[in-house]
N, C-alpha and C positions, 0 to 999 in steps of 0.2 A: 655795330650792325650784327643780328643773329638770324636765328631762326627759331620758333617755338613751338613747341606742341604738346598736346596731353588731354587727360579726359577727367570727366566729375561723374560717378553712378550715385542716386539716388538709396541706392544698398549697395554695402559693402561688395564690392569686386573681384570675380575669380579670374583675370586675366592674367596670362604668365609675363615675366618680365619680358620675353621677347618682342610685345606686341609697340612697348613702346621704344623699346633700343630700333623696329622696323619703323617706326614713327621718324624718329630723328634722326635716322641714316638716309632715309629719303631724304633730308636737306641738308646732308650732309655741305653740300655747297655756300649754302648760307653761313657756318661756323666753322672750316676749316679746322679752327685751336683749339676749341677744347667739348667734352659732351656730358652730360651730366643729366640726371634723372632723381626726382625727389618723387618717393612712394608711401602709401598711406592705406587703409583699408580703403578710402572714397575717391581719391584723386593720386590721378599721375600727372604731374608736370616735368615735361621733356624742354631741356634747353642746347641750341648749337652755337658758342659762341665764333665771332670775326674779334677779337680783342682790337678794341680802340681807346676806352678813355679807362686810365688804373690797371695796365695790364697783369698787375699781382695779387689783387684784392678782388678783383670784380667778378668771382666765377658766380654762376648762377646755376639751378635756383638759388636764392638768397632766402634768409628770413629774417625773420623782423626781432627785435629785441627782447622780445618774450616768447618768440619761437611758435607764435602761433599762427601768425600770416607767413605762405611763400609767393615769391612773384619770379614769375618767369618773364622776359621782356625783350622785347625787337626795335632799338633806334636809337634816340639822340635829344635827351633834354639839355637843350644850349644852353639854358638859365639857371643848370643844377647850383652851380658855385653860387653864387644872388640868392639862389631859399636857402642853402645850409645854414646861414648863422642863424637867421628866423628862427628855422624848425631847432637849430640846437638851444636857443632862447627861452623855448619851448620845454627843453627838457630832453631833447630825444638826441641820445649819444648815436655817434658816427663809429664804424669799424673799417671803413673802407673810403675813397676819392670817389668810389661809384654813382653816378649820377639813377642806378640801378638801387642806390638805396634812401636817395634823396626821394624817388617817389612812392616808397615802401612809408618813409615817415610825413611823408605827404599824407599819404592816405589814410594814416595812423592821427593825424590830427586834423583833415579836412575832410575826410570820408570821400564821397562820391566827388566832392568839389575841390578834389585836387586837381581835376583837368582846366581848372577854367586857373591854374598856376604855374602850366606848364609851358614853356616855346621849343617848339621842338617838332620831330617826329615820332612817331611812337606807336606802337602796336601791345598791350600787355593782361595779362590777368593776374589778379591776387585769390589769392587762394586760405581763407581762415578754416582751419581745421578744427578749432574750437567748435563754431556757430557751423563749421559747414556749411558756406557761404563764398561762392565765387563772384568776384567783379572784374567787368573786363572794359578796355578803354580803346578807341581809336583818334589818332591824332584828327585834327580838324578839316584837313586837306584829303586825309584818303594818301600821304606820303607810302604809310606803313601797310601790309594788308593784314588782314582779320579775319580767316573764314572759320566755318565751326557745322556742325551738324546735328540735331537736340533730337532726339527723339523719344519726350516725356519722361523718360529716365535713365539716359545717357546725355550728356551734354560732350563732344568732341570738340576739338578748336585744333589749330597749326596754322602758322604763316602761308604754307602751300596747299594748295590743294590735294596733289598728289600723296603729302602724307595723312590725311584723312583717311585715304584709301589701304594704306595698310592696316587700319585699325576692324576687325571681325564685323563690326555693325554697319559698316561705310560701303555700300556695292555703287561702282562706277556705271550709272543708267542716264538715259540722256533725257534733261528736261526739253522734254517737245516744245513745249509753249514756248522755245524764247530762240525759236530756230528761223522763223523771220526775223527779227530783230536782229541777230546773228545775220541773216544774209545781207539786211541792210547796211546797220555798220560794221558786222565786225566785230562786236563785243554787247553787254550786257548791264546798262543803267544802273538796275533795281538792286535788290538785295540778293534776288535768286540770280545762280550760273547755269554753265550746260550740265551739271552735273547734275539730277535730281534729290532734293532733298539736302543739298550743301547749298547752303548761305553766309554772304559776307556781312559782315558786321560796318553801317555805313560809317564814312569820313564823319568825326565830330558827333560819334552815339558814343555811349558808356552802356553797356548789359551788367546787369545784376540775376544770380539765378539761388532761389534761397531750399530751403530744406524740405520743404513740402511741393518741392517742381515747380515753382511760380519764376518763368524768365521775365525778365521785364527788361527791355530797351529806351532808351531815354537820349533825347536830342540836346547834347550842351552846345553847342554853337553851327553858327549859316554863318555865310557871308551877310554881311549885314546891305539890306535897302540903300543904295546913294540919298545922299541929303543935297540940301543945295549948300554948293561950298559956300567955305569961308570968304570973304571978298578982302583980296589978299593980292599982289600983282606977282607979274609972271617968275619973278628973279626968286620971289619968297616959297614959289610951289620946286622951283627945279632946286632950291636948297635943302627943301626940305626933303623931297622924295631921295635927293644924292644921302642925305645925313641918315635918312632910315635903310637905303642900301649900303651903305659902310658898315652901321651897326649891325646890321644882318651878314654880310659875308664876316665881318668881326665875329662874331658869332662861332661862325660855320668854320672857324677856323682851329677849333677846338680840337687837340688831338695829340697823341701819343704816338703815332707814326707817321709814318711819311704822307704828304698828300700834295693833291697835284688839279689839274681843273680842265674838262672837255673842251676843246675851241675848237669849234664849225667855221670862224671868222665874218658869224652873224652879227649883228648887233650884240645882242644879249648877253652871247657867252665873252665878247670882246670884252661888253662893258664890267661885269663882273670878274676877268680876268686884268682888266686895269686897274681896278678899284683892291684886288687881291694883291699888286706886284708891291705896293708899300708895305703891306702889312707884314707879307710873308719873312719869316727869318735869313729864309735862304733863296738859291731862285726857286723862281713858278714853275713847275715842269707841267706845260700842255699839250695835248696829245686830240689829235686826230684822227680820221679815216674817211678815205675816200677811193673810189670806182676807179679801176684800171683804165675803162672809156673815160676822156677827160671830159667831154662835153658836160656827162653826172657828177663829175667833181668838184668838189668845195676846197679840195685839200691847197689849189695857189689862194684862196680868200684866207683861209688858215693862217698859214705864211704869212702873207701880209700883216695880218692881224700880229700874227706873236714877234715878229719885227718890229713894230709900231710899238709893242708895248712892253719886249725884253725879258719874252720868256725861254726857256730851254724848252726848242720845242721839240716832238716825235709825229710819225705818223707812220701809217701800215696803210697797205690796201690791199682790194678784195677782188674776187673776180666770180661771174657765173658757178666756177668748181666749189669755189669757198662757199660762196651763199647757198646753194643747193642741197653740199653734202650738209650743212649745219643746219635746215631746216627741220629734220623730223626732232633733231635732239632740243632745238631752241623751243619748239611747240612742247614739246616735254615739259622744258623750264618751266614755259608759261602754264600751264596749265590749260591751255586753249587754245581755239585758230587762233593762229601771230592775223592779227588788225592790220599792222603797218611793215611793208618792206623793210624799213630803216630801223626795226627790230633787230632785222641781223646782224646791220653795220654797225649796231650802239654795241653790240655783243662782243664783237671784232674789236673795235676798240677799249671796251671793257675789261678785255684778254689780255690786250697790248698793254693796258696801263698798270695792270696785275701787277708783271714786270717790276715796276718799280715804285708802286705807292698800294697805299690800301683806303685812300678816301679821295674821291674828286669831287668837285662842285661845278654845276652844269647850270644852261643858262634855260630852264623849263619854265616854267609858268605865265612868263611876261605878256606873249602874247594874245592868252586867255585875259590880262587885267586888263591892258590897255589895246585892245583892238587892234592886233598886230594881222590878224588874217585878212588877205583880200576879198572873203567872202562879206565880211561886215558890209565894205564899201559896196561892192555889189548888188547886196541883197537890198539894204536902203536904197542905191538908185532907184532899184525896181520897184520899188514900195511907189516913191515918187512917180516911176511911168503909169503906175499900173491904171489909175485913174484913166486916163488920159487912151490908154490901151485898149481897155476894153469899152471902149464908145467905138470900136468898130467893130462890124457886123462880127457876128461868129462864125461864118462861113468865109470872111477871110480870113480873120486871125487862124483858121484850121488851115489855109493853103498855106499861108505864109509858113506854115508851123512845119508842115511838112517839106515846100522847100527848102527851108533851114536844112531838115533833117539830109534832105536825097537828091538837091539837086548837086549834079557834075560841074555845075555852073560858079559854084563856091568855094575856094581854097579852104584844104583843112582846118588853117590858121583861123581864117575869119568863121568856118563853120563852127571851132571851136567856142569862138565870144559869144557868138551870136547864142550858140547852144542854151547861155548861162543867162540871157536877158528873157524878159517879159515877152520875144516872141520868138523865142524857142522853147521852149516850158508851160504848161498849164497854170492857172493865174492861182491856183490855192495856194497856201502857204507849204502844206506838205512836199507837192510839188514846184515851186518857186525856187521852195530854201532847199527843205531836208532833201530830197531824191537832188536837188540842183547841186550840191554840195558836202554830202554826206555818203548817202544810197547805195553802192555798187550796184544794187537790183531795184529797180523802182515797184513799186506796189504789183504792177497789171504784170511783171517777170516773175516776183515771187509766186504771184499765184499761178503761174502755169508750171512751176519748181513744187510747189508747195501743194501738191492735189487736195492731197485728203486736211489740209487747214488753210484755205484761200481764204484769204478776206482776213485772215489774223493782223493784228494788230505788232509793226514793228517799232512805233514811236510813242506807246503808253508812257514813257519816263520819261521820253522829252518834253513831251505835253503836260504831263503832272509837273515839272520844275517851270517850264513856260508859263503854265497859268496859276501858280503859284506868285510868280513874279509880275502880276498883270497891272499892275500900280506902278510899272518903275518904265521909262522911255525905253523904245525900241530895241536900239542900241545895249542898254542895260540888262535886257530881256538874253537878246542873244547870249551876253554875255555871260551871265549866272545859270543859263542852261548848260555852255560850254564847259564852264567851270564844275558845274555838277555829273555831265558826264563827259565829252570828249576830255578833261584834264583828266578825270578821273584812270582814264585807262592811258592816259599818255604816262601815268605816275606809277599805274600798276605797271606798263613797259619796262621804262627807267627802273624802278625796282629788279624784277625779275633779270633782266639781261645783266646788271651790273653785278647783282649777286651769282648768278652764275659763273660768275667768274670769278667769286669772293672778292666783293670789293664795297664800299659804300660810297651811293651818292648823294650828295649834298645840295640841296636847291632853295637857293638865298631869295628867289623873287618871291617864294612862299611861306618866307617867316608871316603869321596870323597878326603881327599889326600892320606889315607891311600890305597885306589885301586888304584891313582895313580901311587903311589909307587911299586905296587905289579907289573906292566906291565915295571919295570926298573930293576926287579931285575935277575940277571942270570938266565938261564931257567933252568938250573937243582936244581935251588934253588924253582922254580916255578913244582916242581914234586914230587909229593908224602908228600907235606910239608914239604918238607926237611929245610927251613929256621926259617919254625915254630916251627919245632919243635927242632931244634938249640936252639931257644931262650927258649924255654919252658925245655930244658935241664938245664938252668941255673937257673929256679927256682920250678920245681917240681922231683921228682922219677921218675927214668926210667920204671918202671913198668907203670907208670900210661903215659907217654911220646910215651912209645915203642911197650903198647900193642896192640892185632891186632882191629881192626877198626870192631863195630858188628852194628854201622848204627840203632841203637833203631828199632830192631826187632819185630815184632808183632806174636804174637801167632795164627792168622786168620788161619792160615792152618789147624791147630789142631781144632782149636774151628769150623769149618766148618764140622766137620766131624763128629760133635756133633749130635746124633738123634736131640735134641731138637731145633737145629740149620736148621732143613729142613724145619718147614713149614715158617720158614725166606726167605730163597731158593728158597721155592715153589709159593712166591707172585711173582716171574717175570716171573712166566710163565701162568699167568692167561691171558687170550686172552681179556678179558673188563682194563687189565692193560695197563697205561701208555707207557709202554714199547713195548709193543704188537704194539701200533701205530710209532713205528721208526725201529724196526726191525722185523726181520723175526724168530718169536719165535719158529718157529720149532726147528730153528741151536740152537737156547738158551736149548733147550728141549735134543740136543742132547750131548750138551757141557756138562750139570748137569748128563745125564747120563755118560757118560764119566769118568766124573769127580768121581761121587760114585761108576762103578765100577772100579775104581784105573787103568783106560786106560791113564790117562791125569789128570795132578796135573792142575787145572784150580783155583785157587784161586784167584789170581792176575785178571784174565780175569771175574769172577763172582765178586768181590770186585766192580770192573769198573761198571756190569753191573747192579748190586743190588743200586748201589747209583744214578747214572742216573735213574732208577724207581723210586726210594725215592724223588731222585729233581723232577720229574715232576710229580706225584701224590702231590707232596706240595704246586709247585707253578705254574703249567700250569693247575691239573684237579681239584685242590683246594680239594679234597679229605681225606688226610691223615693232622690232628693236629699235626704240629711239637712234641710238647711232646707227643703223643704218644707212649708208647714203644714197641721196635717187640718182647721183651719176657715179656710182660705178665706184669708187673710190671714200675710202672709210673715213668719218667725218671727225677731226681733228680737235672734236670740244670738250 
């Protein structure tokens, strides 16, 4: 695992060497071991290495046997050892175990079609000095990130955002357009960020950019359409899915140092932590983290789980101080408003696991293949009511809708369900699904947020993957949207927190035959994890298999309502704030009232907007030191 960066001018370059040594100290965290820089009149490639596979041959940049291609690179091709003899069959001598230079003579004898040889993650550009000719590649899933910034005769790239920003031509402005979208979910689909004019290069494209400024982006792989399975019985589907996750955490198990595996004591990370306790040489050390309040803790399902299945286990926990002071640094990390609370506890324990390994393998993807969300279920029922729903008048379904909402007559509990059905919700799909289970801000809030762009469009990517997928059931639809953006930024998470803390994560449900596979498997086998959790019947406790799904909960609710927690609160309502210049801080003014006198549980919706203030006080007003802490006490990251 690294970090990369560097730039290509179309004419020869007067930049000082400082610009890129400020390139690659900004990710410093990404390669603790070693730093290295390969210079040329047109191209600078900046590399940070994490040393994991060949730790005496692998420095980078590397070049190629003639000296004319260099690659700089960020990840992990499992399969390197499987192409060497090929490619050396070929002709093409080896100087190093590097799997760094397996896809150096990959591309030397496949050209652009080395990607469709690789199993892995991966993030990389090669760079021929000859042709003056850059190619750049992103793994299939979006594991690795890609961004870059072109400006007709500059091309820029790095793993992080933030080092773009060091570079002369790169200014930190904020793309307006995608600031609903942002309020909605949290994060950003498409190509383009908040950052104006920096774009990521998506999951499964390869860029080419040649001598006369022609960039060209090309798509080598999608999750592939479900077909109708093979007709095959049930014993033959849970052999097979168990025989392709062995091969895959086999895989993942590639490595030069010590490594070790996250356990929540969900399904997932158990099963993949059971399916690791054989292979592994010595014990599994898995690691933890959970909430000081136990009610939000996972850490006794943990336990249980690494009992069951005889690991060395650890755990750490966190509390309000920890999370707060770590939040302006971790948005650093990320490069943008943190999406998900549980951002800061992957981090926490990311830290923790530092300690003692530098590779873990966590249990991400599964519920994206196989319909692990309760929203699936949900959102189908309602499909089902919906018919049957709207054959009554509209003038009740509006009283109804509003009781839901305001009568006193309703426990929170049941107002909560009710909220998520066909008669609490409007019957589109926008509002049904996305605002029912996505949104922090529903449409008719953004635009009272959003004055001067109401009516902006926050779901153009969902809709563009949606009705791309418009041939495939229901079910599958959701699925492959999920896959193209909520996994997408669950992966950019996983990344950035783990590196943070220099460390590499490993996620075995998303080796690319294994998702494959997952779009051939019967579809009631693709619901609720029914297949997964088959096989995971066969090697853990039903307790830990069967119990109910709590999603790594965050205390934010409680801890918000903490006096000490206000004058937090009360910086996104300061009128000289960041925030004050994108929306309309009154409705913010009236939301936090709201919200204290217990008219409207707004957590989720102030979470949104407290870190959006925090990203642009850090990196558009330059204002606020990332370490700084918002409680008082200096942040430990």
């Amino acid at each position: 695992m690294c970090g990369i960066a560097g730039f290509i001018t179309l004419e020869p370059h007067t930049y000082p060497d400082s610009v890129a040594d400020r390139m690659t100290r900004s990710i410093a965290h990404r390669g603790p071991d070693d730093s290295r820089v390969y210079r040329d009149p047109h191209a600078v490639l900046g590399h940070r290495r994490l040393s994991i596979i060949d730790l005496t041959t692998g420095q980078q940049p590397m070049t190629s046997e003639s000296g004319d291609r260099w690659i700089v690179y960020n990840g992990e091709i499992f399969n390197h050892a499987a192409l060497r003899p090929k490619l050396e069959a070929r002709g093409h001598q080896y100087h190093s175990h590097s799997d760094t230079e397996t896809i150096l003579h990959a591309f030397e004898e496949y050209g652009s079609d080395c990607v469709a040889h690789f199993r892995g993650m991966f993030a990389f550009a090669i760079w021929n000095r000859r042709t003056r000719t850059l190619f750049c590649a992103r793994d299939r899933l979006g594991i690795k990130p890609f961004y870059y910034f072109w400006s007709r005769h500059e091309f820029i790239f790095a793993s992080e955002i933030k080092a773009l920003l060091e570079h002369p031509s790169v200014s930190a402005e904020l793309e307006e357009s995608l600031l609903a979208e942002h309020l909605a979910y949290g994060y950003a689909s498409g190509e383009q960020t908040l950052f104006r004019g920096v774009r990521q290069l998506m999951p499964g494209h390869t860029l080419t950019l040649d001598t006369a400024g022609k960039l060209e982006i090309q798509q080598y792989w999608d999750v592939p359409a479900p077909v109708l399975p093979d007709q095959r019985g049930e014993q033959d589907w849970m052999n097979d899915c168990r025989h392709r996750l062995e091969e895959s955490v086999r895989m993942r198990l590639m490595s030069d140092v010590p490594l070790g595996m996250f356990l929540s004591g969900g399904v997932d990370s158990s099963l993949i932590a059971a399916i690791m306790k054989p292979m592994a040489a010595g014990p599994v050390k898995t690691f933890a983290v959970g909430y000081r309040e136990a009610e939000y803790s996972e850490l006794g399902f943990a336990r249980e789980a690494a009992t069951a299945i005889g690991t060395e286990h650890r755990e750490v926990q966190m509390g309000a101080d920890d999370f707060f002071n770590a939040l302006p640094k971790l948005i650093w990390h990320e490069d943008k408003p943190i999406t998900w609370p549980s951002s800061i506890s992957l981090y926490f324990v990311s830290k923790f696991a530092a300690e003692q390994v530098k590779v873990v393998l966590t249990g991400e993807g599964s519920d994206e293949l196989f319909g692990g969300y309760n929203r699936y279920r949900v959102h189908l029922m309602n499909q089902r009511m919906l018919g049957a729903w709207t054959l009554l008048p509209g003038g009740l379904r509006r009283t109804m809708r509003e009781q839901i909402a305001e009568s006193p007559l309703i426990s929170d509990t049941v107002r909560r369900k009710l909220s998520h059905t066909v008669a609490g919700m409007a019957e589109d799909f926008e509002s049904l699904y996305l605002d029912n289970f996505y949104s922090a801000f529903p449409a008719a809030e953004r635009d009272v947020l959003l004055r001067d762009a109401a009516g902006a469009s926050a779901h153009e990517s969902y809709f563009r993957y949606r009705k791309s997928s418009a041939n495939r059931s229901e079910l599958d639809r959701l699925l492959y949207a999920d896959q193209k953006t909520y996994l997408a930024e669950l992966l950019m998470k996983q990344d950035r927190m783990s590196m943070a803390a220099s460390i590499e994560s490993r996620v075995p449900f998303l080796d690319h035959p294994f998702v494959e596979f997952s779009t051939r498997v019967p579809i009631l086998d693709r619901t609720g994890k029914s297949l997964i959790k088959r096989v995971a019947d066969t090697l853990l406790p039903p307790s830990i298999v069967h119990r109910k799904k709590m999603g790594f909960p965050t205390p934010l609710r409680v801890w918000l309502k903490e006096a000490r927690l206000q004058p937090v609160l009360d910086q996104m309502t300061s009128r000289r704030g960041f925030l004050a210049s994108v929306v309309d801080i009154k409705a913010v003014d009236e939301l936090l009232a709201r919200h204290r006198g217990g008219r409207l549980d707004a957590t989720d919706r102030l979470w949104r907007l407290l870190n959006l203030h925090l990203w642009g006080e850090i990196f558009l007003l330059k204002r606020r030191d990332p370490c700084e802490a918002l409680l008082g006490v200096p942040a430990s990251v």
